[in-house]
N, C-alpha and C positions, 0 to 999 in steps of 0.2 A: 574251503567250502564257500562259496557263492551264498547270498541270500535275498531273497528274491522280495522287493518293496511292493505291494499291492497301489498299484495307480491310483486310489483316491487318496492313500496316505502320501504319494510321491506328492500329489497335487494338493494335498493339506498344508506339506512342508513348505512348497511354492507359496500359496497364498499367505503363512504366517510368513516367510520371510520378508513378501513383497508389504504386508501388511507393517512390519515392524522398520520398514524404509521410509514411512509415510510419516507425516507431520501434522501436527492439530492444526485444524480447524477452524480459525478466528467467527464466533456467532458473529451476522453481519445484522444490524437492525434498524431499520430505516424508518425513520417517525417522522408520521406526516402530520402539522400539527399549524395553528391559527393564531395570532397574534391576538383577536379581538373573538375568540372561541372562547364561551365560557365553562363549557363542558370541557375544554384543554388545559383553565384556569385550576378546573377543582381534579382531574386526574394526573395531571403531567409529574406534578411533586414527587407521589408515591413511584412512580416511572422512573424516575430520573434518580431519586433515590437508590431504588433497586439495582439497576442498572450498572449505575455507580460502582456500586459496591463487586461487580464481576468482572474479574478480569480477564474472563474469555468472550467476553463483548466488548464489539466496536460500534458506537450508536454514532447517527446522522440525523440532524434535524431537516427536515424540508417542509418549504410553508406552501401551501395551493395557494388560490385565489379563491377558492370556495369552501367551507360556503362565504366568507368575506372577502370581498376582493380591496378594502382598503387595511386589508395585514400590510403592519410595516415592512415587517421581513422579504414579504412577496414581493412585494412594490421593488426592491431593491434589483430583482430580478425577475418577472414574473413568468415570460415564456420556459424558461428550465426549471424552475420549482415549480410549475403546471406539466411539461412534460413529463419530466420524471416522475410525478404521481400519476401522470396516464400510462405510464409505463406499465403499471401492475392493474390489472381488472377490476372493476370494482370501487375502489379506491378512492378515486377523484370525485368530490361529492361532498364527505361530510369529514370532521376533524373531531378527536384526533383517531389516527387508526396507525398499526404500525405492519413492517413486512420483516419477516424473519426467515434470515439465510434465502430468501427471493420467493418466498409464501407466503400469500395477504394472510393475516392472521383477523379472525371475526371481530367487529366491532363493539361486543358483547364480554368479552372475552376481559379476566383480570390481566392488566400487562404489566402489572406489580406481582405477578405471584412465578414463582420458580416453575411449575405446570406448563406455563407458557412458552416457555425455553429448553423444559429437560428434554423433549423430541430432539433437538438440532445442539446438543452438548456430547462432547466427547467425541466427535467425529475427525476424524483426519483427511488429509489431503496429496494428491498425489506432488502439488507446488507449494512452495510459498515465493515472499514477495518480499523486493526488497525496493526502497523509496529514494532514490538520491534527486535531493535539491541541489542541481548543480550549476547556479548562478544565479544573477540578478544585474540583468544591463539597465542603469542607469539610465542610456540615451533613450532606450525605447521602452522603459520601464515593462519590461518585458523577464517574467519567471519562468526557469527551466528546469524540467526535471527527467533524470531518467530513472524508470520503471524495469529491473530486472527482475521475471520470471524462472525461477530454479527447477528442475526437474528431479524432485526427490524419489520418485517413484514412478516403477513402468504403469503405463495409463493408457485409457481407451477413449480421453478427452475428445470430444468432438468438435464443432467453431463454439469458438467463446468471443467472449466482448468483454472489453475492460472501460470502465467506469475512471479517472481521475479528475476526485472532485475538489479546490480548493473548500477547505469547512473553517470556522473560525470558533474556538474552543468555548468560548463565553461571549454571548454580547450582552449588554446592560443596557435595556431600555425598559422603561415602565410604560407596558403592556396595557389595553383598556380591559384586559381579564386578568390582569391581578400577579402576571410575572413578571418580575423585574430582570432576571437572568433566563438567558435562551444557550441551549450546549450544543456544542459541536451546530454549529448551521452551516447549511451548505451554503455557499455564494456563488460560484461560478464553476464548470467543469472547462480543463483544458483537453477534454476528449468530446465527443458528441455526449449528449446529455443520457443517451441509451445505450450509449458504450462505441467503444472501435474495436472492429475486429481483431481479434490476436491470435496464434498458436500458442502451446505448447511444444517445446523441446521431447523429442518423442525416444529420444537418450536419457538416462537415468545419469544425471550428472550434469548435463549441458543446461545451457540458459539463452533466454530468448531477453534480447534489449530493445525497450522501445523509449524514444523520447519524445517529448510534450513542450508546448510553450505556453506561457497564458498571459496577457497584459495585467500588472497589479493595479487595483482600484484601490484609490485614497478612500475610501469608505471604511476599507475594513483596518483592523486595529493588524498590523506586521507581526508584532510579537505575539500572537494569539491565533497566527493562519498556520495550518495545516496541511500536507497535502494526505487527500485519503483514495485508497486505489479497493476497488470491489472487479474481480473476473467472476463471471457467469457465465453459464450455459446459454447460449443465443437462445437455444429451442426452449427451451424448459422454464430456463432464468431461474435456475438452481444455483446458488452462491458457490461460487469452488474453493476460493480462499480471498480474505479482506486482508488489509492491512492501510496504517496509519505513519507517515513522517510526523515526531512532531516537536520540530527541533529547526523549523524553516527559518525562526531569526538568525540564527548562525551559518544561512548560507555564503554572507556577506565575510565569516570567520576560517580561519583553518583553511581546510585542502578545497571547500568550495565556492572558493575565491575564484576559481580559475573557472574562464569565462565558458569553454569547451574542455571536453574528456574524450578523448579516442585513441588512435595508433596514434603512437610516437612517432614525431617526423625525423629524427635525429638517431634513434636506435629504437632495437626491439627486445622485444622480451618474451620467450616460450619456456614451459608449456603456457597456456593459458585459454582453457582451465587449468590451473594447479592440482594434480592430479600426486604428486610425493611435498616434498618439501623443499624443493629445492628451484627458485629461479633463475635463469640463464638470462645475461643482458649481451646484445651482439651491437655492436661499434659503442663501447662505453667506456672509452679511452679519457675521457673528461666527465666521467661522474664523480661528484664529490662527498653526495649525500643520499642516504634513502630514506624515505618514511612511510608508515604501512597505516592508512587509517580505516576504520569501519563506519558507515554508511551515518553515523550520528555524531562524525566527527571526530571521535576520540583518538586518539593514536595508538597504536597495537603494537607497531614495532618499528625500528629505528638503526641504522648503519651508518658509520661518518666513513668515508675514504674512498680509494676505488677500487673495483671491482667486479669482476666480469658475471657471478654470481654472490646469489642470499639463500642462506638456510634460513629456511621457517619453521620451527620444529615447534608442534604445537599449535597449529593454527586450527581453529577450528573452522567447520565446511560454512562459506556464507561467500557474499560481496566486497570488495574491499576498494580501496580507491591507493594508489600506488602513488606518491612522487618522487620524481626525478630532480635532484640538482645537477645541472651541470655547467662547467664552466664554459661552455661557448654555445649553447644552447638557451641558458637559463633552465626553468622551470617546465618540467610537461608531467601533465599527472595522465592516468590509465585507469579503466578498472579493469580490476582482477576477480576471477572466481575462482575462492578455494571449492574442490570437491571434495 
């Protein structure tokens, strides 16, 4: 006997499956705030506090120029921490005021109290985002990173923009309003300050790779830089998914040593995406070694000998950075995406 599913429930099961594909939501909160604001002096604590304490927010400091325009922080940089606060309506003016997930939130407003946030919590996302610092040349003091966009979920994404902003975790200056410590400030973006165009992977599975350059400034402290990445809706500038590297002093450590990451010149390796468990390596008559690391560096997995294929069994779905020993070759790393 056949039985026959009424289309809104066929189309219920759709959306919970498609829903339960989907991935949270990092809250994105961008605080716009004044070095020599005294009104920044006596709120920011309890902000910074709260804030703190959630681990489903990613906060950004940005200093305008108004209403002071001799803010230390600004001075540092002052056309893109003025853009960027022109970016949102309203805004550029008066300190401190914050934007959450890419909606000015009122001036008035507690931005210490959970009210403030519970609209834009528990939300999920069709992507997420993965951060690779993948170098640091010396000769042209020149930082590179690439930025892979994951396709967790079928989506009706429109043009987006991506935002990567160098932030630097703490800086320590005493303030003529009474702070001595400033968190996550932004310093420079290696994208336009209002973002670069991107896609989305419109496969459930696929990934979209963009890479970035940005010249390091002796200003900022290395062990305390950042790289932080915010996609948006162009039209709307609805937050789609944030994310934070924050592990950039080690790019000089491990697999991000290597100046470049692409196609192997020497051999290849498919599938990739990694789609079962199993990778295939084609002219790897001189491999001696493999090592499997994930995006913060760590090593995940490890082969001594050679071998024309790697069982991965157990890997979970993410970015991954692959190298290659080999003996008339040397060294060539890859990234890999497990799905």
């Amino acid at each position: 006997m056949k039985i026959r599913i009424p289309f809104f429930l066929a189309l219920l099961f759709m959306m919970m499956n498609e829903a339960q594909a989907q991935v949270p939501k990092t809250v994105m909160v961008e605080h716009f705030t004044n070095t020599r604001c005294g009104i920044c002096g006596s709120r920011n604590p309890s902000f910074i506090n709260y804030i703190s304490s959630r681990s489903d927010i990613l906060h950004m400091s940005v200093h305008p120029s108004r209403p002071y325009n001799t803010c230390f922080l600004n001075n540092h940089n002052p056309s893109e921490n003025d853009s960027r606060t022109q970016f949102y309506s309203g805004v550029f003016g008066s300190t401190p005021r914050i934007v959450v997930g890419g909606s000015v939130i009122a001036a008035n407003v507690n931005y210490a109290s959970m009210n403030t946030y519970s609209p834009y919590t528990g939300q999920t996302s069709p992507i997420s985002i993965a951060i690779d610092p993948i170098g640091y040349e010396q000769s042209t003091e020149m930082l590179k990173f690439r930025v892979v966009l994951h396709t967790e979920a079928s989506h009706s994404l429109g043009n987006l923009s991506l935002l990567l902003a160098v932030t630097e975790d703490t800086v320590f200056f005493a303030a003529p309003n009474g702070e001595n410590r400033h968190y996550n400030v932004f310093r420079q973006s290696a994208t336009d300050v209002m973002g670069d165009p991107v896609t989305a992977a419109t496969m459930v599975g696929d990934s979209m790779v963009y890479t970035y350059s940005l010249k390091y400034n002796s200003d900022w402290d290395f062990d305390r830089i950042n790289a932080t990445v915010i996609v948006q809706e162009t039209a709307s500038k609805e937050v789609v998914q944030a994310a934070r590297q924050t592990k950039m002093n080690q790019m000089n450590q491990g697999p991000n040593s290597i100046e470049e990451m692409g196609t192997m010149h020497s051999l290849s390796i498919f599938p990739n995406p990694l789609r079962g468990s199993i990778i295939q390596f084609q002219n790897a008559t001189q491999i001696t070694s493999l090592q499997l690391f994930d995006l913060n560096g760590n090593q995940v997995a490890q082969r001594e000998g050679h071998t024309e294929q790697w069982v991965l069994e157990n890997l979970n779905p993410g970015a991954y950075i692959l190298r290659v020993n080999d003996e008339q070759h040397g060294t060539q790393t890859q990234l890999l995406i497990k799905q």
